[in-house]
Each structure stands twice: as structure tokens, then as C-alpha cells.
LUMTI-156578 format. One record per residue: x, y, z of N, C-alpha, C, O in turn; residue in one letter. Coordinates in pm, whole numbers, plus 50000, padded with zeros to 5 digits. Atoms other than C-alpha are relative to their C-alpha. Layout:
<pts>
XYZXYZXYZXYZA ...
</pts>
This chain:
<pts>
498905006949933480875205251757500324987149924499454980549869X 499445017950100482825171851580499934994050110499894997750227X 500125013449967482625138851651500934999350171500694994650282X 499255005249829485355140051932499115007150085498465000950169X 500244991549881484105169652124498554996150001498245007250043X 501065002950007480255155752107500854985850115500734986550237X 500135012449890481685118552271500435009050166499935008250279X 499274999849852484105136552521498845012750085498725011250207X 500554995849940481855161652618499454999650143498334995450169X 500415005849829481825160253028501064988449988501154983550100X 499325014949989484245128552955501785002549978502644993949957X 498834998350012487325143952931501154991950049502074986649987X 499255010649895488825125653270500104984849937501014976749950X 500065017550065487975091953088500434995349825500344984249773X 499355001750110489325092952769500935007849946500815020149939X 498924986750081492495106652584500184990849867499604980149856X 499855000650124493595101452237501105004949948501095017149932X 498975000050056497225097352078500195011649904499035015749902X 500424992050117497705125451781499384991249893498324994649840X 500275007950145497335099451501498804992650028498224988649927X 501335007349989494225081451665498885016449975497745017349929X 501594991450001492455117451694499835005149836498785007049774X 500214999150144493225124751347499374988549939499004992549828X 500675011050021491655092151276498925001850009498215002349908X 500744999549906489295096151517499115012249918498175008549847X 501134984750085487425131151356500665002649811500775012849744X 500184997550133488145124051008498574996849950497974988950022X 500984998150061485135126650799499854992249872498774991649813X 499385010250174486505103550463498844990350037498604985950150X 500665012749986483835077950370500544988450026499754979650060X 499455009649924486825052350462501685005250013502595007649933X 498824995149929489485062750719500364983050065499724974250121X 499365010949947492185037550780500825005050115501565014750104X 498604998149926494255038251069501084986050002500754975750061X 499665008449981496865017151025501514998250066502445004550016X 498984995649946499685008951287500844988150042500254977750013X 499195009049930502144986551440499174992850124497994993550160X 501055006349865501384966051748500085008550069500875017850054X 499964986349866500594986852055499645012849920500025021949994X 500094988950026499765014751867498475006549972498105015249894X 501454996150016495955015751936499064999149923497985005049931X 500845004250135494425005651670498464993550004497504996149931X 501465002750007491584984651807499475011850095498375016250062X 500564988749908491015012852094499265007449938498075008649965X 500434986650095490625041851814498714994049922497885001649873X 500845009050099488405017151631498604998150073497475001750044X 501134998849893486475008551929499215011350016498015010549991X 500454989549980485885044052013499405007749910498405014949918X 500904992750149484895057451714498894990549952497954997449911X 501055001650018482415029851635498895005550141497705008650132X 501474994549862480535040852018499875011649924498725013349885X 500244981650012481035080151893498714997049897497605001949916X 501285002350085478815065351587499354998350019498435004149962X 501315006249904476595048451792499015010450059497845012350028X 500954990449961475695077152014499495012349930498575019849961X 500444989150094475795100651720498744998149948497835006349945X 501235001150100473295083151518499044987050110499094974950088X 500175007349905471415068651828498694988949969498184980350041X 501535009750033468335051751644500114990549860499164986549791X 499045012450077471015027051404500744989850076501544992350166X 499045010849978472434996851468501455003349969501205013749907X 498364998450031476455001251403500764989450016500844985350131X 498805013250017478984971851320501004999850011501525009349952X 498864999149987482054963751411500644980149973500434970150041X 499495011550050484034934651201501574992650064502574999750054X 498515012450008487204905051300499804991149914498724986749874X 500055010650070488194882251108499634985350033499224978049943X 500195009949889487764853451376499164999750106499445007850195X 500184993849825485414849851683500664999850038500305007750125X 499245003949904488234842351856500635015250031501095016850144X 500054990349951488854878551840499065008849998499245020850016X 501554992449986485514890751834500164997050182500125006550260X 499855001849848486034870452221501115010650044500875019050130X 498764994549955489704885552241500165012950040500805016650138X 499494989850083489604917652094498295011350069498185020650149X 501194987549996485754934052085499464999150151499525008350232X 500564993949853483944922852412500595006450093499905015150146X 499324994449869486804932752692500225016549948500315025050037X 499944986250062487144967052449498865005849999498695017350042X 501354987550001483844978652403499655001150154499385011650213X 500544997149872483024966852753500585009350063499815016450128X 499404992949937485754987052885500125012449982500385019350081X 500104986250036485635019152710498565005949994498455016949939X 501144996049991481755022052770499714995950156498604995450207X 500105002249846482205013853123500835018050042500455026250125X 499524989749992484775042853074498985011450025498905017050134X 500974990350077482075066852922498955001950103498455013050118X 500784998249906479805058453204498434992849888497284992349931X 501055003050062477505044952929499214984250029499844973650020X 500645007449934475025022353050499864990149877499684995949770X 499645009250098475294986452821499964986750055500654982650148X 499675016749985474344947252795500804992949912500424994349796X 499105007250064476784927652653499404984649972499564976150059X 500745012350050474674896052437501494990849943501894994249832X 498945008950081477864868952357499734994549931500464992249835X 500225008050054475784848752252499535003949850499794996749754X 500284995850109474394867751984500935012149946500475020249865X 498604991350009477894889251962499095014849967499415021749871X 500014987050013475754921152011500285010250116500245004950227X 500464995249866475794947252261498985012549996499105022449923X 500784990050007472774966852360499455008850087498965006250197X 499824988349910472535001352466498545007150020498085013449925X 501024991149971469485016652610499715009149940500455018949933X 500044987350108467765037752369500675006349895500295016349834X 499394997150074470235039552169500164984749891501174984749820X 500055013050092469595001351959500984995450037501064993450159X 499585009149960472454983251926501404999549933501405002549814X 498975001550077476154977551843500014987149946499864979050038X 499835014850051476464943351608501484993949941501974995649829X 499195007750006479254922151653500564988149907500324977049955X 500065007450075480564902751342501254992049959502354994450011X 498325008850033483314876351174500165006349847499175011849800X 499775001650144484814880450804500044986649976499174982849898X 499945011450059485684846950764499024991349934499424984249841X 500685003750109483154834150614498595011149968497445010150012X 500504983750134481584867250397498644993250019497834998050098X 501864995849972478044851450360499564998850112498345000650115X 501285002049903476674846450642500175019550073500115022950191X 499974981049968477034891450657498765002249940498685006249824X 501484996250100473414895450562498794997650134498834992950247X 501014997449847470194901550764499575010350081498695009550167X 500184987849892470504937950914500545011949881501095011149771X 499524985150043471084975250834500905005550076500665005350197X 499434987249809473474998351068500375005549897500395001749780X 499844989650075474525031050977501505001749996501815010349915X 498504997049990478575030151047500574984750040499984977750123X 499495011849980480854998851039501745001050016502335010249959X 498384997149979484804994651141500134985749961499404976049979X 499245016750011486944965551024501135001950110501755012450128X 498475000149899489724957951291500904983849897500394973649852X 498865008550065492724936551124499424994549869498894983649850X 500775004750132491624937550766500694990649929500164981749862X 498865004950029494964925550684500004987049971500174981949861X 500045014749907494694891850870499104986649864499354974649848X 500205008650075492594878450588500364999149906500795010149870X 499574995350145493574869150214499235005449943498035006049970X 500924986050021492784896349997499094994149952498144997750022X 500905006050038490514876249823499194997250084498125002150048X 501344996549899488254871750105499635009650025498445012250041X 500304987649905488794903950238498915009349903498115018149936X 500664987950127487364920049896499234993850040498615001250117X 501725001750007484244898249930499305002850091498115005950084X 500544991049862484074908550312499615008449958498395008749941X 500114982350028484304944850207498584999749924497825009049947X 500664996450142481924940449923498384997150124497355003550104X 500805010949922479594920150199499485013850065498435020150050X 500184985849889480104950550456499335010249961498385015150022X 500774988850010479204976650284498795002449927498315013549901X 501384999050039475914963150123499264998350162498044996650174X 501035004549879474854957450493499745016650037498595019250071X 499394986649936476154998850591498835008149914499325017649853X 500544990250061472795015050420498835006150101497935010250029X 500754993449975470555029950686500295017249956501315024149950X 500374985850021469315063250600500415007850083499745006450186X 499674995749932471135086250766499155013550025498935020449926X 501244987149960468545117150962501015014549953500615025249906X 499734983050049470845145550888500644998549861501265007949809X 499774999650173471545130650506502014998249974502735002849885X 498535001650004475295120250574500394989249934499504980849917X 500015010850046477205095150402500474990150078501484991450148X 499385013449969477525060350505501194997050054501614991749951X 498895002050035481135053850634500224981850057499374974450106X 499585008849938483115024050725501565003849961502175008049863X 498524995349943486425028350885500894987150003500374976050002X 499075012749988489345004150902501094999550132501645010450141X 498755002149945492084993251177500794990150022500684980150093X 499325014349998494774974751101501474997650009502025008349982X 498735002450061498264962151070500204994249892499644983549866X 499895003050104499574960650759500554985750026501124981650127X 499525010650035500244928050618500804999749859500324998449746X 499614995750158502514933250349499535002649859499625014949858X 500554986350073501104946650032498454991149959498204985549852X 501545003650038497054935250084499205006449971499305015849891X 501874993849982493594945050119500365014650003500135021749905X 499914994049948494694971350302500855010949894500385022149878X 498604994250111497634985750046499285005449909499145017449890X 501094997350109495164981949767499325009750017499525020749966X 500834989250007492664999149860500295013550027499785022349958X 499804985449940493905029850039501365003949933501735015649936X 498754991950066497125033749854500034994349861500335003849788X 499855004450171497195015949491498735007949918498755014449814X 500904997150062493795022849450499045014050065497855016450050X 500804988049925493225057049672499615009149866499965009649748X 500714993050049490865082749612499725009950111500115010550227X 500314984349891489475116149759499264995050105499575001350207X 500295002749921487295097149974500714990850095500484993050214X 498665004749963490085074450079500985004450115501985010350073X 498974989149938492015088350382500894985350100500294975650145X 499275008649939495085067550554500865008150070501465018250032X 499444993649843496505076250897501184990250018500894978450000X 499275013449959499925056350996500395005550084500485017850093X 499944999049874500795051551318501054993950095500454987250179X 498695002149970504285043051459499244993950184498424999250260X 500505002049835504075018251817500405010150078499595015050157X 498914986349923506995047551960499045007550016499275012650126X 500964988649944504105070651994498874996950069498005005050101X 500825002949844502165047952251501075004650140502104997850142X 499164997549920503995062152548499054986750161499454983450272X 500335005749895501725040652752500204982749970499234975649999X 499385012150021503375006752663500314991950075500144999850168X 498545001949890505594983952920500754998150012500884986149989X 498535001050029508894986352937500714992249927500824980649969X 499475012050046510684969352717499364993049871499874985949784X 500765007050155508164959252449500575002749870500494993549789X 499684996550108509654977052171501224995449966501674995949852X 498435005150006513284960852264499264988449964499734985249855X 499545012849981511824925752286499425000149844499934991449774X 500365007150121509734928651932501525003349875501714998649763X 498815001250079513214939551803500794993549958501414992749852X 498965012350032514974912351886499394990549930500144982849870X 500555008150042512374892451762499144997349847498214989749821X 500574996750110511594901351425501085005249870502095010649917X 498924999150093513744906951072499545016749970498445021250005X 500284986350042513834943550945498655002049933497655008549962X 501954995750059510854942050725499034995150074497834997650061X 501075003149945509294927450930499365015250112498355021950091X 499554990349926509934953751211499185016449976498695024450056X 500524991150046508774979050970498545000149959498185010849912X 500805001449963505614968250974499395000850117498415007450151X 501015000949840504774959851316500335004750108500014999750216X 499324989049944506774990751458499245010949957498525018750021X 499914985750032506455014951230498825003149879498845012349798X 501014999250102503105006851024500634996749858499664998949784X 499614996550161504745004750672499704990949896500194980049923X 500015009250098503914986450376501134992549959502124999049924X 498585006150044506544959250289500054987149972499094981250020X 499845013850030507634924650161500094988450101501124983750151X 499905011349870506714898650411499944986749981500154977550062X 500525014450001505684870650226501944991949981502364982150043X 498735008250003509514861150118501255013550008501215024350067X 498394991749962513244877750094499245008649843498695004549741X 500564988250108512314912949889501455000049887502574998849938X 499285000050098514334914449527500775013450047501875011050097X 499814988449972515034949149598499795008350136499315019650151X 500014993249864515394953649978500345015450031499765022650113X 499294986649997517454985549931499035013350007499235024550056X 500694986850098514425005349756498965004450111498314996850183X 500884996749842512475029050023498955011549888499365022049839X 501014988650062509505048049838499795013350052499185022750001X 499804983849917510125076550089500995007049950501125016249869X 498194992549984513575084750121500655000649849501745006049829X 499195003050161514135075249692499215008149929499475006749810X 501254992250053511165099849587501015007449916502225007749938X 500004984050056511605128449359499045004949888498644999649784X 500774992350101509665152849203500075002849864499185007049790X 499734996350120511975154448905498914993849892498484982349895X 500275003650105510205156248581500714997349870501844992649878X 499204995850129511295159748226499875007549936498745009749893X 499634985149990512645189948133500094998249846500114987449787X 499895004950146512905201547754501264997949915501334993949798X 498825005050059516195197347681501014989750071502244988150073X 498855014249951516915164847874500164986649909499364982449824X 499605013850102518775131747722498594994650074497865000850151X 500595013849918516675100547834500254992549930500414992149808X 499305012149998517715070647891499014992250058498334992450161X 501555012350018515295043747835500614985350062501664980550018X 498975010150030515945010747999498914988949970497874988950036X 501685007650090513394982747783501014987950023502164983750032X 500065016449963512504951347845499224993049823498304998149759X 500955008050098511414926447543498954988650033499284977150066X 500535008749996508484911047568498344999549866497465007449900X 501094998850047505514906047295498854999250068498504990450148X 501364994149901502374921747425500245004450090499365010750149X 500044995949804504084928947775501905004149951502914997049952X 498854992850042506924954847649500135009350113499115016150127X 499944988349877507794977547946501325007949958502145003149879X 498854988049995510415010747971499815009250119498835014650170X 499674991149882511815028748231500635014249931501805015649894X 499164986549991512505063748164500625004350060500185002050172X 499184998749898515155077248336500815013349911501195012549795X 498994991950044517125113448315501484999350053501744987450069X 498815001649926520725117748472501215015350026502195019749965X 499624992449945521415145248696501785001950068501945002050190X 498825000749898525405147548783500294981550031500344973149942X 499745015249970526075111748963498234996949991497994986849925X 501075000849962522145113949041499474992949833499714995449715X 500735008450156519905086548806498275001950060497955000350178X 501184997649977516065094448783499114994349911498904996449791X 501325011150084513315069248697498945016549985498855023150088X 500854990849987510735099948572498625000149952497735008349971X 500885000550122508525082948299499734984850031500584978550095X 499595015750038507535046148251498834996849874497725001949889X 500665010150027505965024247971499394990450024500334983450060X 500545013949989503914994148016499114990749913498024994249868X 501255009050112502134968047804500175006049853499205012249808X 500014997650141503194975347453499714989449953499914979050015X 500105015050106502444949847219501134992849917501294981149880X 498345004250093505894949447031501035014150003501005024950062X 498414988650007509084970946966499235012949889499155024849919X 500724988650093507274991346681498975008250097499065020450114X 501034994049897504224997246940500835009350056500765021150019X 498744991949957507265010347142500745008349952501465013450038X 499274996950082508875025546916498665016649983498885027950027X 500874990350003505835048746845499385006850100498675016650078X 500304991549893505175058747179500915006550057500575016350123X 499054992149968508425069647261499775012349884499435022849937X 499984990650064508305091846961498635010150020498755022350027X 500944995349931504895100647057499985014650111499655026350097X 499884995449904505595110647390501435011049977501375023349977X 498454991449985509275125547373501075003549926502295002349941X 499364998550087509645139147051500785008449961501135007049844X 498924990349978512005167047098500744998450070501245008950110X 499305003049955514145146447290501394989949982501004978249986X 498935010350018517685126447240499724985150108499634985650231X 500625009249970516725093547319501644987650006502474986349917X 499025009849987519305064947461499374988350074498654989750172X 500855011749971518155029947510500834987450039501444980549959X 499355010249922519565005347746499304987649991498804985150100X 500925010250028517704973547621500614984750061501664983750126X 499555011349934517974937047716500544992549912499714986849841X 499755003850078520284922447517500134985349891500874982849797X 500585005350113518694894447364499335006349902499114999949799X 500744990150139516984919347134500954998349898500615004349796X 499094992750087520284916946931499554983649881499874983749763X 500525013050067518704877746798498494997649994498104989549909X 500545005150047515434878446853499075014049900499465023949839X 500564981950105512404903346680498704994850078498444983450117X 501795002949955508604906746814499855008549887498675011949876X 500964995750117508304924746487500784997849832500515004949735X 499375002550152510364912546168501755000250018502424990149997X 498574996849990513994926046229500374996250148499694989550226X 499445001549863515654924246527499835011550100499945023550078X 500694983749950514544946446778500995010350076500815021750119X 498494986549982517934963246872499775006249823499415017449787X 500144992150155517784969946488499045010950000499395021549950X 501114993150025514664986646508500385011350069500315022750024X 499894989149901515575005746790501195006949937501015019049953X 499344992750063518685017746592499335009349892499575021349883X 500354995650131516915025646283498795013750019498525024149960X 500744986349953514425044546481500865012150051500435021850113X 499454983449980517235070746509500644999250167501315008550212X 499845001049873517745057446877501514999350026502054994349927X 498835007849964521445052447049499574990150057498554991350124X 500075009949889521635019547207500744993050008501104985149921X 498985008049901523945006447463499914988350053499674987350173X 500315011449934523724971847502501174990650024501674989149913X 498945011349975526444946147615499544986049876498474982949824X 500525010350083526824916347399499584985750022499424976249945X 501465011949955524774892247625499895008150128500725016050173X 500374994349858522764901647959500854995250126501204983450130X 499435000549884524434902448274499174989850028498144987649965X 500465010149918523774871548535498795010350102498945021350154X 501314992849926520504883248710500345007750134500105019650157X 499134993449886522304888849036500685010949982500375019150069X 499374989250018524424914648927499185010749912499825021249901X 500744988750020521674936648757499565001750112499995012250160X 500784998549849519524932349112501095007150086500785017250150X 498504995249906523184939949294500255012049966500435019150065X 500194985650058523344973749067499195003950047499375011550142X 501434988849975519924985749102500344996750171500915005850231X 499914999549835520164975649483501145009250058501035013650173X 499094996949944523234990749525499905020749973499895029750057X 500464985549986522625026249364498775003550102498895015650124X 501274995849926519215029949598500874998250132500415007050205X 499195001549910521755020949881501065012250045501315017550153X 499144987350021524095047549786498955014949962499405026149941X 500764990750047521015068449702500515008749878500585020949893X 499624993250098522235078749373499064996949855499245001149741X 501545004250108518745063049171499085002650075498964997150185X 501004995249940515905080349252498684997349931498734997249808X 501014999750117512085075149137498925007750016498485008950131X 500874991549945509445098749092499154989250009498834984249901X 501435012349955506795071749229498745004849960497894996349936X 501254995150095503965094649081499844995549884498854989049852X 499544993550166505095099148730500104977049960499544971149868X 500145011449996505975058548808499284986050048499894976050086X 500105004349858503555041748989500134980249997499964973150096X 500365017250019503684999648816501755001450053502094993850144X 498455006949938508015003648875500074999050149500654990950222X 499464998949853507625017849203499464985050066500254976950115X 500725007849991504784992749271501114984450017501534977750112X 498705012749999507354963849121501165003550043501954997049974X 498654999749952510424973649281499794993150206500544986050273X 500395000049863508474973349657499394983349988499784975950079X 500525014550009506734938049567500864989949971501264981950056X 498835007250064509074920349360500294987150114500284992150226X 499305009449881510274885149600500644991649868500554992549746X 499195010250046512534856349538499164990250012498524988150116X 500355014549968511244824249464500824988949951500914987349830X 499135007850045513584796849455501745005649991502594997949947X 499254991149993516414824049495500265004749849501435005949812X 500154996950082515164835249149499345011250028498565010450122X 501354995349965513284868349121498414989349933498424981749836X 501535007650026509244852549099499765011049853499705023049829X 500094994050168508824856648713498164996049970497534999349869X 501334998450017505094846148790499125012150062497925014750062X 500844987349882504644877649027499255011049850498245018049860X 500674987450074504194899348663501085014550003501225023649922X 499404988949980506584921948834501215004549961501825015149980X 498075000950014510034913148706500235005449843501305008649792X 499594989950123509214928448360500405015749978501415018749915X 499224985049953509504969248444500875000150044501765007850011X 498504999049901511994958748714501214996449948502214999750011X 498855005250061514534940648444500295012949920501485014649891X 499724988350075514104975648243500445006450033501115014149965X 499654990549817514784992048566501634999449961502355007849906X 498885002550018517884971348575501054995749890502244994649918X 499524996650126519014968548236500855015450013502085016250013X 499504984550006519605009248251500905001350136501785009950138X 499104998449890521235005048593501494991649961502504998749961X 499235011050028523644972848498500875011149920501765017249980X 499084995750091525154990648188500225014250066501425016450051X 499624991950021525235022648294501205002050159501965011650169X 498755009249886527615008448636501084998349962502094999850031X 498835004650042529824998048420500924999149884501744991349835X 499244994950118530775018548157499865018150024499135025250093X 499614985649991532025053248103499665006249901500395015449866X 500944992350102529625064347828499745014450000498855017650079X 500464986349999529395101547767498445000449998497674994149925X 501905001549951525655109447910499775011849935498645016549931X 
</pts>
């Protein structure tokens, strides 16, 4: 029998479970995130699944992490107390020593992130973070790192270790990182829309509407990863709805759109379906235009090659000549205007095709543009040229800008 049907067993009347919490709830991943909007259960599922651990592995301690006592007070005692009052499970609740302990079964241990060392001292066999988000990632990694040297009892039937997460995203953290930049097979992420608490009260989902900007909204509605810290460069761009599978086929043009930079050379590949434009390929980190120059040929050497570059290349060189030259001489076409557009009006292009849905990206095949198109902010009502991110994304828009506003046979 799994994890659910072992807690509910006889307990049916006292507990139910959303779809997206029970999929949570009986996953097996050495770290299952659930991560959801407000109202959408998150510490409940969290709660409940560290007890299921508890009584599973009844002769371990088991942990459950906040970032704050203040919701260790808020958040864990009135939750555990209440869903093991549910259960009928017999339980002292220690505040003082934030544990609670269950008859024969050791002990659940109650902990903070905020300050990472003082996580030392004990073993348990299963640990949950609730609002991993909440801290900067930089703490949160040394939490994590903290957590899961504490998560090593020996498990009796030889299982692995887990620790689970529940949180609301905080635009692209801890949380982002790990389970989506940097997922893996053990890796599993659950999202969880508030609209599918039906047990809410009236009205909650109107008032956080009125009270919140779209991205924001999309977070703390509808779970989603998104730009919170400032106004997003590229609001338009939705990593869902802009997907495609297209690859590159063997007798397609591409249309390159390059950025100059020595050591930090980026390219957007891109084919062009009908009106339809498709990011399919990307570059990153070349060292110079020659570096560049040899990986395109490299990579896509049976292909007609057109190169939408940034047109200072036409004065300066990262390698002797001028690096529009180069890019001619390498056999390349290239379409460049004879200075760059005002920044606004490349961002206003690329924003505006993803608007019209007529630029699409395979986000696989891409994952640093997609990455920089979803991150990207304004600082100063500049894009942030210290984010790192505005080099792919000017290549991006380079190939969008010119090709807006000319009638070039493709």
C-alpha cells in the first residue's frame, strides 16, 4: 500500500486531499516540490506528508523547516496540532523546544532557516521546507546544504532520504533553480493553482485581484515563475504558450541574430516559418567573432546562413577586421542597419511579435534565451546590463528589430 493509503487507512472521514496535493503527497522523488499560490494548501500537504513520514518510519525523528519562528508559531504548531488531532494521533506539543512528541513513535523537530548554523545536533529520516522562497537564495542554498546534512538516518527498509518542499514562488529563486534550471530525474515539481481550493471564502480570489499587478497575480494565483523584483523587459514572453518543438530541418535558411561582445559573444538561431519566427538554436560565450565564426560553420554546415548582427560590428573588431567584415567574408549574408535601433524599439519588436504570437522559442533547444527573456528587468528604465542577461536577449532582438522592418526575401 503507498504512503497515502497507509496514513488514511481507517481515516478516510478526517482527511481529503486536492488532486495536485495527492500527487505531491505519494510522490516518491528524493525532492518533491509543491509549489502554489496562496490558499492552495501548501503548508497542509506539507504538514501531512511530514506526519505520513513520521508514522512510516516510526523510530526517526522527522523535520519540518520556516524561515522565521514567527511562522514556526504561525504556520507549524496550529497545523500539525490540528491535523494530528484530525488523525486521532495521540501528541505533546514542546514550544519551547519547537518539537512535538509522539508516543512511540520519537519525535517531529521543529526548525528556522534563518540563521543556517545553528541546523546541527540531530539526525531524522525525512524533512519538508515550507516557504523556501521567503529567503534569499543565498541563504536558502546554505539552508538546503545545512538540511540535508542533518536528513541521514538509516533508513530500515534501505530507502532514500527525502526532503520535500512547499512553497510560493518568489520570482525566479531557490525554488526556480533548483527544480527547474537545475532539474533532474530525482527532481519532481507539482504546481498548484489557488482556483482549485474549492474550500476558500468567498471572495478571496476577487480581493487578491484587485490587489496585486499581473505578475504578480501569476504567482500568488496561479503558482508561476515570474519577474517580481522590478517591471519585466519582456512582459509579453510566456514560456508556455511561445514553446515549440521546431528544430532544424536540412534544408532550412537561418537567421542568426549576434551580439558583439569579446569573450561573451552570444547568437540566437532562428528559422522562419510563413509569418511564424523560431528561436531553435542558441550560442553563448564565444570568445570573439572568429570563435563564432567557427562554430556556426561547425554546427550548421550545410546550411545558408543570414546574420542579423548589432550594428556596431560595422567599426569595431574583437579580432583584427571588423567583425561585420568577417562575418561577410565568412561567406555569411548580413543585414544590418547602419546604426542600432534606440533600445526601446528592439524590446517593442521582440515584445510585440510574442504578443502577436508570431516568435516562438523552442525553450529546450534554448534554455540561457528563454532563461534571459523571463528574467531580464529594468533598472533605471534601462534593461539591467549587470543582470548578464541583456547579451542573448539584444541577439534575440537584433533579428527581431531588422527583420520588422524590412521586406528582405527570407
Amino acid at each position: 500500500m503507498d504512503l497515502f493509503g497507509n496514513l488514511l487507512m481507517g481515516r478516510t472521514e478526517q482527511i481529503g486531499l486536492l488532486p495536485t496535493q495527492r500527487d505531491f503527497f505519494s510522490s516518491d522523488a528524493t525532492h518533491a516540490a509543491y509549489c502554489g499560490g496562496f490558499g492552495s494548501g501548501k503548508s497542509y500537504v506539507g504538514v501531512l506528508k511530514t506526519i505520513a513520514m513520521k508514522l512510516k518510519y516510526s523510530e526517526y525523528a522527522v523535520a519540518y523547516y520556516l524561515p522565521s519562528y514567527n511562522l514556526v508559531r504561525d504556520i507549524a504548531f496550529p497545523k500539525f496540532t490540528e491535523i494530528l488531532d484530525k488523525l486521532g494521533v495521540k501528541h505533546t506539543l514542546n514550544k519551547s523546544d519547537k518539537e512535538i512528541l509522539i508516543p512511540g513513535a520519537n519525535k517531529i523537530i521543529l526548525r528556522t532557516m534563518d540563521n543556517p548554523e545553528t541546523i546541527i545536533g540531530y539526525e531524522v529520516a525525512y524533512s519538508c521546507i515550507d516557504e523556501a522562497d521567503v529567503l534569499p537564495q543565498t541563504k536558502m542554498t546554505e539552508a538546503f546544504s545545512k538540511i540535508i546534512a542533518r536528513n541521514r538516518s538509516v533508513l530500515h527498509d534501505g530507502s532514500t532520504n527525502k526532503v520535500s518542499v512547499v512553497s510560493t514562488p518568489e520570482s525566479f529563486g531557490w525554488l526556480y533553480n533548483f527544480f527547474v534550471k537545475n532539474k533532474s530525474a530525482n527532481r519532481e515539481l507539482f504546481k498548484a493553482k489557488t482556483s482549485e481550493n474549492p474550500f476558500l471564502p468567498a471572495g478571496y480570489i476577487a480581493t487578491l485581484t484587485e490587489s496585486y499587478t499581473p505578475a504578480q497575480l501569476q504567482a500568488y494565483l496561479n503558482g508561476e515563475f515570474v519577474n517580481l523584483t522590478s517591471g519585466s523587459v519582456y512582459s509579453d514572453y510566456d514560456r508556455k504558450q511561445l514553446h515549440s518543438n521546431r528544430t532544424i530541418q536540412k534544408h532550412d535558411k537561418l537567421h542568426i541574430g549576434m551580439d558583439f561582445n569579446i569573450t561573451n559573444m552570444n547568437a540566437v538561431i532562428n528559422v522562419i516559418d510563413g509569418n511564424i519566427k523560431i528561436a531553435v538554436d542558441e550560442i553563448t560565450n564565444a570568445y570573439d567573432t572568429m570563435q563564432m565564426i567557427r562554430i556556426i560553420n561547425d554546427k550548421y554546415p550545410d546550411h545558408a546562413i543570414i546574420v542579423y548582427p548589432d550594428a556596431s560590428g560595422r567599426n569595431r573588431s574583437t579580432s583584427g577586421k571588423s567583425d561585420i567584415r568577417l562575418l561577410m567574408e565568412a561567406g555569411y549574408t548580413v543585414r544590418a542597419p547602419n546604426k542600432n535601433p534606440f533600445v526601446r524599439d528592439r524590446v517593442n519588436s521582440l515584445n510585440k511579435m510574442f504578443r502577436d504570437k508570431t516568435y516562438l522559442v523552442n525553450s529546450n533547444n534554448c534554455p540561457e534565451y528563454t532563461e534571459a527573456l523571463e528574467k531580464i528587468a529594468y533598472n533605471k528604465n534601462e534593461p539591467d546590463k549587470q543582470s548578464g542577461f541583456d547579451h542573448i536577449t539584444d541577439a534575440g532582438g537584433y533579428f527581431a528589430y531588422i527583420v520588422s522592418i524590412t521586406s528582405f526575401t527570407i
